[in-house]
C-alpha positions as CSV (number, residue, x, y, z in Angstrom):
1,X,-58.2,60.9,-51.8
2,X,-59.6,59.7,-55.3
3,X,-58.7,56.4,-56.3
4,X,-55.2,57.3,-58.1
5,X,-54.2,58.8,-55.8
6,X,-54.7,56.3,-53.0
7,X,-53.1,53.9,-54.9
8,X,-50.2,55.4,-56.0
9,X,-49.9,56.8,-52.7
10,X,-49.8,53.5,-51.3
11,X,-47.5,51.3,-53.8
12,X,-44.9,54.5,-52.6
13,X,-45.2,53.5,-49.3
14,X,-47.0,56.9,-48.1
15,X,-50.4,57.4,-45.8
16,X,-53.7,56.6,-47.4
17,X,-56.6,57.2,-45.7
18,X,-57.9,53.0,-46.1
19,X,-56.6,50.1,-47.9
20,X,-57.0,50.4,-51.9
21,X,-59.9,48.1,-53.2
22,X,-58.4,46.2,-56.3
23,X,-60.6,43.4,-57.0
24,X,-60.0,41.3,-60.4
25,X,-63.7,41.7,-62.3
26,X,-63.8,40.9,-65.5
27,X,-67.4,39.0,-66.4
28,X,-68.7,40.9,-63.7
29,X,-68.2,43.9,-65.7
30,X,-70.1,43.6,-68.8
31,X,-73.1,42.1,-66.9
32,X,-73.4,45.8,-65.6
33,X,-73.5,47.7,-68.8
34,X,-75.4,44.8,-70.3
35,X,-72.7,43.6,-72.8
36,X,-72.0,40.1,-73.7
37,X,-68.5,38.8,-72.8
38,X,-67.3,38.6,-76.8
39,X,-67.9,42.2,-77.1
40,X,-65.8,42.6,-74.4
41,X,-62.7,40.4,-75.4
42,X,-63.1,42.0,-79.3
43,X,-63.9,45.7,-78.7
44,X,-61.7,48.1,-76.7
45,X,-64.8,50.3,-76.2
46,X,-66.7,47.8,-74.2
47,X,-64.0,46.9,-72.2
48,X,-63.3,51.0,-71.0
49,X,-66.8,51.3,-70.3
50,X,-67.9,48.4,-68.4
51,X,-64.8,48.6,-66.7
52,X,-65.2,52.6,-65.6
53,X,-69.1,51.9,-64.9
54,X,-68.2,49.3,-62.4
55,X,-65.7,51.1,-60.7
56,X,-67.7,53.8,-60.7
57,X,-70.4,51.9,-59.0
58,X,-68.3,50.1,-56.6
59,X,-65.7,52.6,-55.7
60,X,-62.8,50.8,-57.0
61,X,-59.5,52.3,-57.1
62,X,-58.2,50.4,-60.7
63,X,-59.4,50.1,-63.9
64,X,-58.0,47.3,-66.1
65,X,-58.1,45.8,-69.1
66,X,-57.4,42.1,-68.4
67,X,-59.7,39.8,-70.3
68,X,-58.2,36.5,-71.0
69,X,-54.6,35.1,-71.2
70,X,-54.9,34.9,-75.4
71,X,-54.3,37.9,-76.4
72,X,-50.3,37.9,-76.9
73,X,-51.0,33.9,-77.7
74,X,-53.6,35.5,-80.7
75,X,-51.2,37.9,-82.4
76,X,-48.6,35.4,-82.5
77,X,-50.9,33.3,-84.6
78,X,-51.7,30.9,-82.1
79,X,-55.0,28.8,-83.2
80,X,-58.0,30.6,-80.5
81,X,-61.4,30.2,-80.6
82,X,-64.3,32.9,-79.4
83,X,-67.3,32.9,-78.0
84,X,-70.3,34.9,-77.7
85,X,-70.5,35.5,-73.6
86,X,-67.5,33.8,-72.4
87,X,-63.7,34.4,-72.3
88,X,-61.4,33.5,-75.3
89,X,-59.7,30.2,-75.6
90,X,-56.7,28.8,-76.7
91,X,-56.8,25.7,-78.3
92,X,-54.2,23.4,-77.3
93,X,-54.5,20.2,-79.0
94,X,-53.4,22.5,-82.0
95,X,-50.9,24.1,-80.2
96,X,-48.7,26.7,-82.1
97,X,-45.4,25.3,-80.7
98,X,-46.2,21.5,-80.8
99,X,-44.2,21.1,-83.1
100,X,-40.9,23.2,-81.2
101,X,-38.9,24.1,-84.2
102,X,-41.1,26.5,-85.0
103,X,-39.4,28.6,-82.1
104,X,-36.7,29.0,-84.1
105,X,-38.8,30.9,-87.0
106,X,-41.4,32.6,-84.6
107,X,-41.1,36.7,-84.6
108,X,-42.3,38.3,-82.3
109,X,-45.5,40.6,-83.3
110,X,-45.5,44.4,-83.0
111,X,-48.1,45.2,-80.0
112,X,-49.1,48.5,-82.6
113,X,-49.9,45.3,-85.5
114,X,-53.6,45.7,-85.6
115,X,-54.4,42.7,-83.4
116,X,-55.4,42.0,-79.8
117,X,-52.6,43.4,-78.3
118,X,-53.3,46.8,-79.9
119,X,-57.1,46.8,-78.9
120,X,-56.0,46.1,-75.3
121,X,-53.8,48.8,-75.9
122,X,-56.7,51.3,-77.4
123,X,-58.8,50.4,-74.4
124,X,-55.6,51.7,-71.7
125,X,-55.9,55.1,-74.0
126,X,-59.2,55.6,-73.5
127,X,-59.4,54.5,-69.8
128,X,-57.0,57.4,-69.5
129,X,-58.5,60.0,-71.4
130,X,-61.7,59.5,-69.7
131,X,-61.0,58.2,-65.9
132,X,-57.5,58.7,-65.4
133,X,-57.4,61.2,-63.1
134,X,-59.4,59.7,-61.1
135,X,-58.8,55.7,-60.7
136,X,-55.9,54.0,-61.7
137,X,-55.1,52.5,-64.9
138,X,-53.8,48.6,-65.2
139,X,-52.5,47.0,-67.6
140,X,-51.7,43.1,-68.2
141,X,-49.4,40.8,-69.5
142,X,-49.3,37.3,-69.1
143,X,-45.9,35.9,-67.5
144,X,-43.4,33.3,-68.7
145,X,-44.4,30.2,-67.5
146,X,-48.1,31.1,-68.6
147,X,-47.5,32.7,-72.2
148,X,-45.0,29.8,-72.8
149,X,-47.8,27.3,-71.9
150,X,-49.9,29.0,-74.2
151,X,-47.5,29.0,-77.1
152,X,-46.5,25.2,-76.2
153,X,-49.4,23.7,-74.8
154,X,-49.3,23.1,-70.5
155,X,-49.0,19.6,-71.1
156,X,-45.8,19.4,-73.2
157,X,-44.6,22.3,-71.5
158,X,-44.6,20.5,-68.2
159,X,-42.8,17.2,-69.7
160,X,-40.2,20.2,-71.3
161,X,-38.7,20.8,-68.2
162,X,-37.6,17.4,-67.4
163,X,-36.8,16.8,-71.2
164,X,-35.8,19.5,-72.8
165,X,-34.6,22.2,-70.6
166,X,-33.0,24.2,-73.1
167,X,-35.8,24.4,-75.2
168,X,-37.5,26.5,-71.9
169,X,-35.0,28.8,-71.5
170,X,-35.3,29.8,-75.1
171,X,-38.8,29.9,-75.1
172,X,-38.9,32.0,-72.0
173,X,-36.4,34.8,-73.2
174,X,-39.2,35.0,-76.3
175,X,-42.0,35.4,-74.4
176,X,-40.5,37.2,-71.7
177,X,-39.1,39.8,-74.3
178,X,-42.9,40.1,-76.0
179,X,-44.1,40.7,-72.6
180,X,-41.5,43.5,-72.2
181,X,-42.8,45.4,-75.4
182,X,-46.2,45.1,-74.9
183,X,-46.1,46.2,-71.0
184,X,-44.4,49.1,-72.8
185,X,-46.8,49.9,-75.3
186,X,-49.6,50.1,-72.2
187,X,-47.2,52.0,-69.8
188,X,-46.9,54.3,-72.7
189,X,-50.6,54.6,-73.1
190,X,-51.2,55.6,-69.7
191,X,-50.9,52.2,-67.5
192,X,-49.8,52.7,-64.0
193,X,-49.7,49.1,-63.0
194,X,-49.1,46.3,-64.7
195,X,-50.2,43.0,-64.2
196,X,-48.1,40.2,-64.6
197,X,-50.4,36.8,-64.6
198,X,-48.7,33.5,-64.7
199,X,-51.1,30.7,-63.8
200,X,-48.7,28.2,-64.6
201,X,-46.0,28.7,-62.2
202,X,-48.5,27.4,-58.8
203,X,-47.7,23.9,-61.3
204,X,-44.2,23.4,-61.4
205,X,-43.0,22.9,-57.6
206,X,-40.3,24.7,-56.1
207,X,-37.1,23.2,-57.8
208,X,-38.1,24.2,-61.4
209,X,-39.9,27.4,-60.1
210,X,-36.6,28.4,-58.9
211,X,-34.0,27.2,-61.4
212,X,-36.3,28.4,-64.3
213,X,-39.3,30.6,-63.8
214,X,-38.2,32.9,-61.4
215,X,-35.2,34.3,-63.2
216,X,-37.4,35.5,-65.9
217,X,-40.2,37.0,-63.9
218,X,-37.5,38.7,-62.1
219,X,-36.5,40.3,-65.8
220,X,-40.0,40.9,-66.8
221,X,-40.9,42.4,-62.8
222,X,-37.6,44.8,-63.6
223,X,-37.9,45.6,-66.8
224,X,-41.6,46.9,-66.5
225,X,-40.3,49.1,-63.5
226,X,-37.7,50.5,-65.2
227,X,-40.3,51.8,-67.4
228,X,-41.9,53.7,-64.6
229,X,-44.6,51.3,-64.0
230,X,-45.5,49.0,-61.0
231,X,-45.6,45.5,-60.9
232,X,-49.0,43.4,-60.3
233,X,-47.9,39.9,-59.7
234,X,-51.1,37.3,-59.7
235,X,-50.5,33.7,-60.1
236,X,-53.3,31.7,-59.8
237,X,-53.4,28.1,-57.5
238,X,-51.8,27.1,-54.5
239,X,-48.6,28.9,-54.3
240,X,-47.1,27.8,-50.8
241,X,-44.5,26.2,-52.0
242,X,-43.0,29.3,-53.7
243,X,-44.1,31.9,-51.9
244,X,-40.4,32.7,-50.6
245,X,-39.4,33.4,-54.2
246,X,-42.4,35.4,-55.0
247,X,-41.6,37.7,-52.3
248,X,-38.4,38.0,-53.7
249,X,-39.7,39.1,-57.2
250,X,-39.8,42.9,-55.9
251,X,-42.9,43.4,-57.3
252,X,-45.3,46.5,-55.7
253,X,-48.5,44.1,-54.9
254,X,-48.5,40.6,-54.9
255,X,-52.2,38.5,-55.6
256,X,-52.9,35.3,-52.9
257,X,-55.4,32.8,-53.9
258,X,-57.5,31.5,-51.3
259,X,-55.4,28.6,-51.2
260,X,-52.6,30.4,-49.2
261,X,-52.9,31.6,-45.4
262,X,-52.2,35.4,-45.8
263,X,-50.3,35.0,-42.5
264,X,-48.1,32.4,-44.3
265,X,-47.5,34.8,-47.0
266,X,-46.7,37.8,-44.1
267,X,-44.2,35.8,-43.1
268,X,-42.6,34.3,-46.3
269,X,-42.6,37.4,-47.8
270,X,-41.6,40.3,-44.9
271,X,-43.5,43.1,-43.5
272,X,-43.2,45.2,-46.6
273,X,-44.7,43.5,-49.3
274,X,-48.1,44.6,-50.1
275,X,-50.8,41.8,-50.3
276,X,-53.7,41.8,-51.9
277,X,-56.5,38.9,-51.1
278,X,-57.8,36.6,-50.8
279,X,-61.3,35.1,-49.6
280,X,-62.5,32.2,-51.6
281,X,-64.4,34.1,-54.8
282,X,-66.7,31.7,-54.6
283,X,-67.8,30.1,-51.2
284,X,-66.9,33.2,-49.1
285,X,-67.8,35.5,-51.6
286,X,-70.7,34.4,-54.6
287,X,-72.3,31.9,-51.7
288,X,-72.0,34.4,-48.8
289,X,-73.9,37.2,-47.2
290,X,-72.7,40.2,-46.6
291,X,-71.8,39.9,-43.2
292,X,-69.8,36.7,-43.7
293,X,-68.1,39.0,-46.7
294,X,-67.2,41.6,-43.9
295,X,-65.7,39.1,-41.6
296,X,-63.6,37.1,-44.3
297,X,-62.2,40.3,-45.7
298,X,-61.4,41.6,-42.2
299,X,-59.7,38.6,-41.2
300,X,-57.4,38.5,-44.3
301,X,-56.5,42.2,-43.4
302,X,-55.7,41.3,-40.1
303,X,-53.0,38.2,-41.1
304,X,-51.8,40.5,-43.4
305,X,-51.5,43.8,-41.6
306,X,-50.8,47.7,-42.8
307,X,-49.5,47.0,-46.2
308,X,-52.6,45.1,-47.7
309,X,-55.1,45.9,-50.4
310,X,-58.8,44.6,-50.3
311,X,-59.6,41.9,-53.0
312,X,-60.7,38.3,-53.5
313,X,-58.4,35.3,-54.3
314,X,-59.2,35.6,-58.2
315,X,-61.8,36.8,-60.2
316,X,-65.0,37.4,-58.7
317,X,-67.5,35.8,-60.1
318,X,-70.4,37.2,-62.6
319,X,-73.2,36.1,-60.6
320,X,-72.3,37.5,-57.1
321,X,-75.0,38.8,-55.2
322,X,-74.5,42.8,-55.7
323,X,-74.8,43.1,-51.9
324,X,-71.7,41.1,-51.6
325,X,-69.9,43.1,-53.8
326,X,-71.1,45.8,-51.9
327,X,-69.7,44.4,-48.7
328,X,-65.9,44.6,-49.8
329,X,-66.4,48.5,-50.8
330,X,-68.2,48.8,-47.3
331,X,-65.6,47.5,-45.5
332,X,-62.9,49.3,-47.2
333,X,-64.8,52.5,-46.6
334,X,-65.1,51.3,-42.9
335,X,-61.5,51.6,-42.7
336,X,-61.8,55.4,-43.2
337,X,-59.0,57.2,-41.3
């Protein structure tokens, strides 16, 4: 099996012959092409081919275009500043939405505009037209508690829900219908998968999780399907308190951070939903050996069972020792049927 097809195979709930390896690398990426990090936020060309040369050289089973969480933020005219080897930023002390009448007048920009979204975009088309037969292609958007903390700023976001819940709910339905077409524009570029960050959602707690954010990734998870695509669903942070709900979401593969006990998730979430995760990126991953790599991966896969995908808790870091990169493609290969 090549990469697409063990994927694909496996979101459809056929035999593979071992657990996809679907790690999030993003820095890591240019670092092996010897790119700095701007070019890889700015140009779509940098971010195909450092992401095929790494997957190439690490037998992944993805390729991706996530970079940051500014891109739909950018294009619609939020204030972000760039740098030359790090990731895009958004400014929030000059949040777009501080003032919240603006909602009101705010349209929602076309992903085909000229601006981030479409680069992203360009980069999916020509992950396809060179590598697509052979690894999957992910896409990403960022979900409604995170894109509204972009527009609004976390902070005031936060206070929002205890002051202003109507204001959320109509900020949510805008950002949850941007993420809609721009998911679309990257299904239709050849996106098989598409990742739904939202960071923001491990804040909230459980109450205003599920009375306000869930609803809406529940739209966005469905809406993408219906599209034909799966459903990636990564939110960053200690999730334990809603990891019922995130089962719930429906979505093909869900993302642990290493705060969570994969055999808390198993059971929160059922025997069906597939796991990916979720050693520590940095002490059981960038600070580790390879054999301490091999023995943290193999006991996530064991709390997590059959239907789990190799991968760290979040990014892994640019500096990893290669070997311990290594490790995680060993492992999986290990698992060879």
């Amino acid at each position: 099996m090549n990469g697409r097809e063990r994927v694909l195979a496996f979101l459809n709930g056929k035999q593979v012959d071992r657990p996809p390896l679907m790690p999030v690398v993003m820095m890591l990426c240019v670092d092996q092409i010897g790119a700095k990090y701007g070019e890889y936020v700015k140009d779509y060309n940098v971010i195909a081919e450092s992401q095929i040369q790494t997957a190439l050289k690490f037998d992944y089973d993805i390729v991706s275009n996530i970079s940051d969480p500014a891109r739909e933020a950018a294009d619609c005219g939020a204030h972000v500043e760039y740098y030359d080897d790090q990731p895009a930023a958004i400014i929030e002390s000059d949040a777009l939405l501080a003032d919240k009448d603006k909602l009101a007048k705010l349209e929602t920009p076309d992903p085909f505009g000229g601006g981030r979204m479409t680069n992203a975009i360009k980069s999916i088309e020509l992950m396809k037209e060179r590598i697509g037969d052979e690894k999957a292609i992910q896409g990403w958007v960022e979900g409604p508690c995170a894109e509204a903390a972009d527009l609004r700023g976390i902070n005031m976001l936060m206070m929002d829900f205890f002051d202003d819940p109507d204001f959320i709910l109509a900020l949510f339905d805008f950002v949850v219908e941007l993420a809609l077409q721009y998911g679309k524009a990257q299904i239709d570029a050849g996106a098989d998968i598409i990742g739904v960050g939202d960071a923001a959602a491990s804040l909230i707690g459980p109450r205003f999780y599920n009375d306000f954010v869930w609803p809406y990734e529940k739209k966005l998870v469905e809406g993408l399907q219906a599209m034909g695509a799966h459903v990636r669903l990564h939110i960053c942070g200690n999730t334990n308190a809603i990891l019922e709900g995130m089962g719930k979401l429906g979505c093909e593969i869900v993302d642990l951070d290493y705060f969570v006990p994969v055999e808390d998730a198993r059971k929160a979430m059922g025997p069906d939903q597939a796991l990916l995760g979720n050693i520590d990126p940095v002490v059981d991953l960038r600070n580790s050996t390879p054999e301490a790599v091999t023995s943290a991966i193999a006991e996530c896969h064991r709390q997590a069972g059959e239907r789990y995908i190799i991968g760290a808790g979040c990014e892994i870091p640019r500096d990893t020792p290669l070997e311990n990169i290594q490790a995680l493609t060993d492992y999986a290969n290990s698992c060879l049927e």
